[in-house]
C-alpha positions, -999 to 999 in steps of 0.1 A, spaced: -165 50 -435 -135 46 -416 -149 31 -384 -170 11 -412 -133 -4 -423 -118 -6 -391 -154 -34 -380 -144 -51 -411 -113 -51 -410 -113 -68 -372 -139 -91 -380 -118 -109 -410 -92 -112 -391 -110 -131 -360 -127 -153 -392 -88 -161 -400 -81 -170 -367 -113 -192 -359 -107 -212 -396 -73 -219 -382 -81 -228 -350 -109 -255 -369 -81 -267 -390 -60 -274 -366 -84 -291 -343 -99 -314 -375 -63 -329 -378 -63 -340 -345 -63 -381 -349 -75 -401 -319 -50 -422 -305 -54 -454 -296 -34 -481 -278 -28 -517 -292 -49 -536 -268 -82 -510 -269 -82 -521 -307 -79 -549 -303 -108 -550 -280 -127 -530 -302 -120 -555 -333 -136 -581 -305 -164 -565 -297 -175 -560 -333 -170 -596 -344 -189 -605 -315 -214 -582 -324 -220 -593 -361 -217 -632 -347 -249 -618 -324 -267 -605 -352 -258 -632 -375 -269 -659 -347 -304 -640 -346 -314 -633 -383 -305 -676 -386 -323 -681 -352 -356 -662 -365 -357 -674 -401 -357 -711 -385 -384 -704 -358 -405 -688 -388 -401 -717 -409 -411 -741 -378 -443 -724 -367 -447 -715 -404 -453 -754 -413 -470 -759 -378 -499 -737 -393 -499 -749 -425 -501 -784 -416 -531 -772 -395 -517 -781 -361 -518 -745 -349 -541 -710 -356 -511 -689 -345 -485 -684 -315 -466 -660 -299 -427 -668 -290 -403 -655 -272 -362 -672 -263 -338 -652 -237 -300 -664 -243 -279 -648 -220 -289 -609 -209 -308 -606 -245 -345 -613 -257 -329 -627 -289 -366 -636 -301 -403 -620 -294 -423 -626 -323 -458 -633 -334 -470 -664 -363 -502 -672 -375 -536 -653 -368 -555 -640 -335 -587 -651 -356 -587 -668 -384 -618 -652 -401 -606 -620 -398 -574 -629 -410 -555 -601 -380 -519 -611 -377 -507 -620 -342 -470 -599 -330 -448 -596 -305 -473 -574 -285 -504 -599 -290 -518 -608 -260 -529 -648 -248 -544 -659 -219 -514 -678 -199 -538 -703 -178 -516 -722 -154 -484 -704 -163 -496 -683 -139 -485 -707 -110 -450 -697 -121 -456 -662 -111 -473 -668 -78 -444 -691 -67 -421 -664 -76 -442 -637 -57 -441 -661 -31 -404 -659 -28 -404 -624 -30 -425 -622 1 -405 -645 19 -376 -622 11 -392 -593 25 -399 -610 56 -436 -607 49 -441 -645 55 -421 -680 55 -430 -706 33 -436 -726 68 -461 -708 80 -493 -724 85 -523 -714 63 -546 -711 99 -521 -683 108 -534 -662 83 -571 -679 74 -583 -687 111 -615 -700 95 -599 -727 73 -607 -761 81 -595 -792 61 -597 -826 84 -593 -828 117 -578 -806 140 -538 -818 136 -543 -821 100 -556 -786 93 -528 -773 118 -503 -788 97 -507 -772 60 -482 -747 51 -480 -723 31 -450 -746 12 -481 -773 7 -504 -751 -13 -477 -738 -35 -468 -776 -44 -499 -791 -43 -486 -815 -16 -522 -805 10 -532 -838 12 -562 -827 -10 -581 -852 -39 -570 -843 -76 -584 -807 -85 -608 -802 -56 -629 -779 -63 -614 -763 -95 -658 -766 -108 -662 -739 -83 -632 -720 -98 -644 -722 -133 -683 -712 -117 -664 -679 -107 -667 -682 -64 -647 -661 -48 -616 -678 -35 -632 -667 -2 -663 -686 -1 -639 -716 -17 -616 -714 14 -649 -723 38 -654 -753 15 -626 -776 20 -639 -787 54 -664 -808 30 -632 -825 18 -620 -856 35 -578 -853 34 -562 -879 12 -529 -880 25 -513 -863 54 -497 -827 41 -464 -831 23 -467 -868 15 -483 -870 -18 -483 -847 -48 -523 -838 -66 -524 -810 -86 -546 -783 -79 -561 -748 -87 -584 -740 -60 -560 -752 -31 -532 -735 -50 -550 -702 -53 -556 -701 -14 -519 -691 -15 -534 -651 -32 -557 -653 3 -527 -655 24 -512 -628 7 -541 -605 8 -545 -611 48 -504 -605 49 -499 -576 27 -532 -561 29 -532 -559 -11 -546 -581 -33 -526 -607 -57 -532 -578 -89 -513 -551 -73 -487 -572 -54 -477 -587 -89 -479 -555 -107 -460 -534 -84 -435 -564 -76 -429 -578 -113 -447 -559 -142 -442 -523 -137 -406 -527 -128 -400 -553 -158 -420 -533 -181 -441 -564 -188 -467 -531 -197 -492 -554 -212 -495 -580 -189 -534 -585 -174 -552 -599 -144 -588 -596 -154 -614 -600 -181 -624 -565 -185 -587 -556 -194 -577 -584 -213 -609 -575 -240 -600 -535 -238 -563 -542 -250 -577 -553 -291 -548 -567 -297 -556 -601 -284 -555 -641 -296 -588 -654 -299 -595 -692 -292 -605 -715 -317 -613 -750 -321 -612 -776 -346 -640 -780 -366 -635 -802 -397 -609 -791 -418 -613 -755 -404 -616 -735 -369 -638 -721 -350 -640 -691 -328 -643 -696 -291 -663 -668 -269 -637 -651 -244 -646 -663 -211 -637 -646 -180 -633 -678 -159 -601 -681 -135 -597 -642 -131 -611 -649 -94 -580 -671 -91 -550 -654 -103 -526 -673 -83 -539 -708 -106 -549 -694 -140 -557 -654 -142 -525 -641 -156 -526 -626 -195 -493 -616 -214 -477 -611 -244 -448 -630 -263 -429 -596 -255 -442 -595 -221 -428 -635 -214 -392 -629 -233 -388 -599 -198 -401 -622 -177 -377 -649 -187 -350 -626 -185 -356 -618 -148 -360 -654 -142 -325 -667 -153 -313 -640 -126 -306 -607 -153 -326 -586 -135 -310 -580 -99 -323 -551 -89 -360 -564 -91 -349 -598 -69 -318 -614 -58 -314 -649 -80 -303 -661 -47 -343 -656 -39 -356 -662 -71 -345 -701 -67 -359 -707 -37 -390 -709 -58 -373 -735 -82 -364 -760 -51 -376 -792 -58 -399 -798 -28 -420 -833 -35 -405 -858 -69 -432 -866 -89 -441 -904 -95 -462 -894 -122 -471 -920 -155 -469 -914 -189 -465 -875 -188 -452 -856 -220 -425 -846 -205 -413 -876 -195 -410 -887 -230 -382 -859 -238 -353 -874 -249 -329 -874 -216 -357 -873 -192 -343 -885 -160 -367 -872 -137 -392 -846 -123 -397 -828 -90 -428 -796 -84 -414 -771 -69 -435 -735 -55 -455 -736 -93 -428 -750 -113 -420 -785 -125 -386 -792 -124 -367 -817 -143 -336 -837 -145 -321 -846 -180 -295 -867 -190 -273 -853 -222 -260 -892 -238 -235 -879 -255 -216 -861 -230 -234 -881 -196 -239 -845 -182 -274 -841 -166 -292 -806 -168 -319 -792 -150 -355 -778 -170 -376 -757 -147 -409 -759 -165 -445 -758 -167 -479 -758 -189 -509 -740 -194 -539 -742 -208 -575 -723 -203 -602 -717 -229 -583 -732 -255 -552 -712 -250 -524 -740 -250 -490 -725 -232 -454 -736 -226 -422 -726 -210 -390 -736 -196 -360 -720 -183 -325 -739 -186 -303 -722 -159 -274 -740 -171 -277 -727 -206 -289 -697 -194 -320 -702 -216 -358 -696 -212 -383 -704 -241 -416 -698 -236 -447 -703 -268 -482 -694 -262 -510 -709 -288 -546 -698 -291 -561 -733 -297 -551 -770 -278 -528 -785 -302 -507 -820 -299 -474 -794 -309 -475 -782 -273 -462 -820 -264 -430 -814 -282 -423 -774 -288 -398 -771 -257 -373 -795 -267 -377 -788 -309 -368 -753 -301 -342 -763 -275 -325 -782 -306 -329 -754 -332 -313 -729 -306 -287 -755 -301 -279 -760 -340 -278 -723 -342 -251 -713 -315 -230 -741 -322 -225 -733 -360 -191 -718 -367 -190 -677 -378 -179 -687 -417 -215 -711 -413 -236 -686 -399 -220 -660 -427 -234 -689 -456 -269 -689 -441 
């Protein structure tokens, strides 16, 4: 009984000394010097001027797309907008099929078509970085068996004259045998059938087979093909995780937007073809509005450790000016003039109120009735990119409509934002 007491007796007292000790360490009050609160009154402002920014930013993309559908200009899209270091936007409008009524998101997938180029310039660059290749190196160096002209003329293509459809070769050579599914392979054999137009590097004519020779160079370089050079370079490390370079996985994923067509009044549902997968480097490349927002990102140079921007604009060099007539872009408000770079259009705009000029590097896409856009403004630090699953006339116009909304938004004061 008494060593009974004695137990207690201790254990009270070290409860005593422990609530003390608790009590005194609760009144502690963290101190905290003029300027670090000041700096953390800063940082929330700026953080609830962020937040405002994007709740206004996404209710007035949702009302765009919203009216694009129900005016029947558009089944559905997926969108994504980078400002600065943040994906500020990846969402999903409309339907990936419209009988079934499934709701496209932020994860849906569409078919990118020639947004693809974009990649394959930038994998290009990459290369060059690594000292795999130069984009001077002739295309015989590395495909002994292609012939296109004579002797001097097929010496002369580079790898730079594939990559901006500057070969010399007639508009769209052989893209039939592209969309009949040849292997770019047999297709590299063919263009000795093909009399040159021009001498290399002289005149721009867009292409997808001559283009995709570029993912044959690469093979005979690296020893890998284009799918794991791009997956290994760009996805995995972006997390671009549902990102696709052939038909099998594109129809495994569910989540996809299916093509449609106008009929009438209403749509119709397109097959999925699996044409253009044997030409990544042109047209094979599927993604996500999620996916696109990370790719963006890395392209206005927020990704560092993937590639150095220094590298990543060697792609966006203008390298031929286009004297092209009548193009869309062309009719955007400022439109000064436009340049192709390594699978990049890339244009000069005039602001008229402020005579400041601004560069767009830009491009379209479009296979099997999937209708794409994007454009990255460096100088805004900008990239806005809209994928469609049916050809629509909005495609024309969606880059610089957004550019304005996104404007609008960041130039409203804090006390404007707060009233939205």
């Amino acid at each position: 009984m008494h060593r009974f007491k004695l137990i207690f007796g201790s254990l009270f007292l070290v409860l005593i000394l422990f609530v003390l000790s608790a009590a005194t360490i609760d009144t502690k009050v963290e101190e905290v010097s003029p300027e670090e609160l000041q700096q953390r009154l800063a940082m929330q402002k700026e953080a609830k001027i962020y937040a405002s920014r994007k709740r206004a930013l996404e209710e007035a993309v949702k009302q765009y797309f919203n009216q694009a559908i129900a005016s029947g200009e558009i089944v559905g899209a997926g969108v994504s907008i980078v400002k600065g270091d943040s994906i500020i936007l990846s969402q999903g409008y409309g339907k990936r099929n419209n009988q079934k009524g499934t709701r496209i998101d932020g994860e849906t997938v569409f078919r990118l078509g020639s947004l693809s180029k974009g990649f394959t310039g930038v994998l290009a660059a990459k290369l060059v970085e690594e000292r795999v290749f130069d984009f001077m190196d002739k295309v015989t160096d590395y495909l002994p068996e292609f012939v296109f002209g004579d002797s001097t003329n097929t010496q002369s293509i580079k790898i730079a004259h594939l990559l901006s459809h500057t070969s010399g070769t007639p508009y769209h050579s052989y893209t039939n045998l592209v969309e009949a599914g040849l292997s770019m392979g047999k297709i590299a054999g063919q263009f000795k059938e093909v009399q040159p137009q021009s001498p290399p590097g002289i005149q721009y004519s867009y292409q997808n087979a001559m283009f995709a020779l570029s993912q044959e160079i690469m093979l005979k370089a690296t020893g890998q093909d284009i799918n794991k050079l791009l997956m290994q370079r760009f996805f995995e490390p972006l997390g671009m995780y549902s990102a696709s370079m052939d038909h099998a996985s594109f129809v495994e994923k569910g989540n996809i937007a299916e093509p449609h067509v106008k009929n009438g009044h209403s749509w119709r549902i397109l097959p999925l073809k699996d044409n253009y997968y044997n030409a990544v480097a042109a047209g094979g490349i599927d993604a996500s509005a999620n996916d696109m927002g990370k790719w963006m990102r890395f392209l206005l140079g927020h990704n560092t450790s993937v590639m150095a921007k220094s590298t990543l604009e060697k792609a966006f060099e203008p390298f031929i000016e286009l004297n092209e007539n009548n193009k869309y872009y062309q009719r955007w408000e400022g439109h000064l003039k436009s340049a192709y770079a390594f699978g990049w259009r890339i244009h000069t705009m005039k602001n008229e109120k402020t005579n400041k000029e601004e560069t767009i590097v830009h491009h379209g896409g479009s296979v099997n009735s999937y209708r794409n856009e994007i454009a990255i403004f460096p100088d805004a630090d900008l990239g806005i990119c809209v994928l469609m699953n049916n050809h629509s006339g909005l495609a024309k116009n969606v880059i610089p409509e957004l550019r304005a909304l996104v404007k609008h938004i960041y130039e409203l004061s804090p006390d404007a934002l707060a009233s939205l």
